[in-house]
N, C-alpha and C positions, 0 to 999 in steps of 0.2 A: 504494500500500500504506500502510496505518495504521501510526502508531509510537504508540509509548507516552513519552509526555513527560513529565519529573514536575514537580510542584510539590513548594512549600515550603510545610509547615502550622505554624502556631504552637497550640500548645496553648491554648483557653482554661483551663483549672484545670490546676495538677500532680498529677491523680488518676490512677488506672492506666485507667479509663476514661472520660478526658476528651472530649468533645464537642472537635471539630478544626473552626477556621474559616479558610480561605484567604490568605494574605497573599501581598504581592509578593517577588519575587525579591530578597534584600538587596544591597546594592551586592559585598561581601565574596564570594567565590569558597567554595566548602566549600573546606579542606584534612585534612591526617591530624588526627586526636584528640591532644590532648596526653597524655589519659591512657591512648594505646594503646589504644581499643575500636575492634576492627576492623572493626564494620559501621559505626560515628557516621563523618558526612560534618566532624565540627570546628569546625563553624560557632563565629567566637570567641562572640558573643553569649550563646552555649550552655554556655558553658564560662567568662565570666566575674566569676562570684558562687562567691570561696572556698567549698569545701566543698559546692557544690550544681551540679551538672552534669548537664546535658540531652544524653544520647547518642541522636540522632535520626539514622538512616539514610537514606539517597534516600527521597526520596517515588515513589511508581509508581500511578501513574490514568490511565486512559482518555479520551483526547479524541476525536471525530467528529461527525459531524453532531445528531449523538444526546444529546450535553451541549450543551444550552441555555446551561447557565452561564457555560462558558468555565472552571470551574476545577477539571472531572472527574469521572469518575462512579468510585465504588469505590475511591478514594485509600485506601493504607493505607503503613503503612510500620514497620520496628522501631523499637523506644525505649526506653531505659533511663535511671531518675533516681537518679544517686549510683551505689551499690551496692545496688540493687532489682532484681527479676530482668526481664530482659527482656520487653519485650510486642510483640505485634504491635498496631499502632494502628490503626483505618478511620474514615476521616472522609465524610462524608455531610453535603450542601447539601438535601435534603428535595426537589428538583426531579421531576418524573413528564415527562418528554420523550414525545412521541406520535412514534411512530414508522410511515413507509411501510416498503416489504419490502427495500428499496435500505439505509434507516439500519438496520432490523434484521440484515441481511447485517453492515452496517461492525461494530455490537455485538456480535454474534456471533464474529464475525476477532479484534478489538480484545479481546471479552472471555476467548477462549480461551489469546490472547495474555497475558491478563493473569493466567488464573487459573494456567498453568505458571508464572510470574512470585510467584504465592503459593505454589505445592508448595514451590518452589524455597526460597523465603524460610524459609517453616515448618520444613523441614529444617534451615536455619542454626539458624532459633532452637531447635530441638533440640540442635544439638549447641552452643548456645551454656550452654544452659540444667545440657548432660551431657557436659561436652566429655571425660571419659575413656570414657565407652561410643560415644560417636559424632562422633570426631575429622575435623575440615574438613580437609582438604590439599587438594582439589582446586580446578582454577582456578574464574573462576563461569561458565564458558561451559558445564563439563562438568556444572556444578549445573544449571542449565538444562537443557539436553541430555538428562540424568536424568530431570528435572522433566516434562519432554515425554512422555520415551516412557512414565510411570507415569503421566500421565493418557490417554495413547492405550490403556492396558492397561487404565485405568478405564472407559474409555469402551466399549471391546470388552466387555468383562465385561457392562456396561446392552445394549447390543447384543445379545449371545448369551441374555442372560436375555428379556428383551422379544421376539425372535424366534420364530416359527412354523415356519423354516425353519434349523434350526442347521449341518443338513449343507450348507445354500446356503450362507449367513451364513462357515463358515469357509472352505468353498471360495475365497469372495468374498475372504476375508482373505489365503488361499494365493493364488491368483493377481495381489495385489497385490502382495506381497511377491515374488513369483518379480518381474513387471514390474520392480520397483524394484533387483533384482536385476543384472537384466538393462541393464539406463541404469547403473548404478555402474561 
């Protein structure tokens, strides 16, 4: 089974949509933010130029057979500079990988996995962005979890629209559910 490993991107410019290019792992471990933002992983580096702070979240991209590069396809992650409102950041190497139906399978797994991994995230930065109308308490396992089953409902929705046979289509859904029902 594919995981999703992340990297660490250093911005080239401090603009809100900065081109991201790949760097190594720093010796330093992330720790918590000094200044309390609770998606920045801490990194001192980020944090040590008085008055000017880089709050940069886990990075999350995709590795398998299907990145050539070695440093991920779809990287993206949050970011906030100073007091600037949060962003979501995607960094992109430009690479076009050729893929057989073996790596397009991995892509597929890997990127489904990854795209719950953005619902998920986009939600924070909502409620990072409005934290009195759309307040986090929940752990991030249950964000995730969330995450999933609203793109399983997105994906039903292309499904029943796309479909010729709608009374098949939900049948198919009903008896899936009862199955999974039934194994619980």
């Amino acid at each position: 089974m594919n995981t999703i490993p992340t990297l660490d991107l250093q911005p080239t410019q401090h603009l809100p949509y900065a081109v991201e290019q790949a760097r190594p792992h720093p010796d330093t471990a992330p720790t918590a933010c000094p200044d309390g933002i609770a998606f920045c992983d801490g990194r001192p580096g980020d944090h040590d130029i008085p008055g000017h702070h880089l709050h940069m979240g886990r990075i999350k991209a995709m590795h398998g057979p299907y990145d050539d590069s070695g440093d991920g396809l779809m990287a993206y992650h949050l970011r906030q500079i100073d007091g600037e409102k949060p962003v979501i950041e995607f960094a992109a190497d430009g690479t076009w990988p050729e893929l057989d139906v073996a790596g397009m399978d991995g892509l597929i797994h890997d990127a489904t996995t990854h795209l719950v991994n953005l619902i998920a995230d986009r939600r924070r930065l909502a409620c990072l962005l409005d934290p009195c109308r759309t307040p986090l308490d929940e752990p991030e396992d249950k964000q995730t979890s969330s995450a999933a089953f609203s793109l399983a409902l997105k994906a039903m929705d292309v499904a029943l629209d796309k479909t010729d046979d709608r009374a098949g289509m939900l049948l198919a859904l009903r008896t899936w559910l009862q199955m999974t029902e039934d194994e619980a």
